[in-house]
N, C-alpha and C positions, 0 to 999 in steps of 0.2 A: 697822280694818284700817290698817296702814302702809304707806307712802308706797310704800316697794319688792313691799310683798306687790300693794297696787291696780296698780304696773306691772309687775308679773309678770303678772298675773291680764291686763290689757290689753293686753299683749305678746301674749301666746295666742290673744286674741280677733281680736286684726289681723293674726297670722299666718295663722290658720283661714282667713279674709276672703282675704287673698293668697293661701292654696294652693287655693281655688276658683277664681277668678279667675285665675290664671295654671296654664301646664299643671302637671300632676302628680309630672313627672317634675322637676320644679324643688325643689329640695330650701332651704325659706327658714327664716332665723332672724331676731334682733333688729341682726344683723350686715351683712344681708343687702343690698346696695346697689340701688337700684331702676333705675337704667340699665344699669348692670356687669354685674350678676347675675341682673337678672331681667326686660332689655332694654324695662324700662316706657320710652314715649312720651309725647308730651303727653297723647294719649286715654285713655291707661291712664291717670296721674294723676288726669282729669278726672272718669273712670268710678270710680277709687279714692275720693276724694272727696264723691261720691254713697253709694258704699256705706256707708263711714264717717258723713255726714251721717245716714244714713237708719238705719242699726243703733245708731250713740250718742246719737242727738236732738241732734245739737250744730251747729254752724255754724261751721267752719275757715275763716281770715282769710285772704284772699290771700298774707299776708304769713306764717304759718305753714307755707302751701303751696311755698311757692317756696321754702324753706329745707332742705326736705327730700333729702334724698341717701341715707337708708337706713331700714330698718325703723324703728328705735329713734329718726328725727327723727321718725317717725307717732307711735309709740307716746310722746314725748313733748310734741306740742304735741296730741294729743289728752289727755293727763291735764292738762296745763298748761289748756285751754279746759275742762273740767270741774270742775278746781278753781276758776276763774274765775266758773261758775254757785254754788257754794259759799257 
């Protein structure tokens, strides 16, 4: 699988994760900004985090954490710590 197909395919799977987690009526994509758009908190990050830790088997670095500002920085330092198990 290529590089764009594996974050497509993981874009989808983090957005599924976010349109549970946040109400329904919130309409999110890879564009989609996590304070702007979808008025994430620290808790929500924290709880975000957890979910992803626990659905990818992976472990997000503080420092990937903090860099985040929209869908598509999830959906990138989650393929970026994936490929790093590789």
């Amino acid at each position: 699988m290529s590089l764009p197909a594996v974050e497509g395919c993981v874009e989808f799977q983090i957005i599924k994760l976010l349109s549970g987690y946040f109400s329904a009526s919130r309409s999110i994509s890879g564009c989609s900004r996590l304070v702007e758009d979808l008025c994430a908190d620290s808790v929500d990050v924290v709880e975000i985090v957890m979910m992803i830790d626990e659905t990818f088997n992976v472990e997000l670095s503080s420092r990937q954490v903090a860099q985040w500002r929209s869908v598509a920085d999830i959906v990138n330092s989650l393929v970026e710590s994936q490929n790093a198990l590789k």
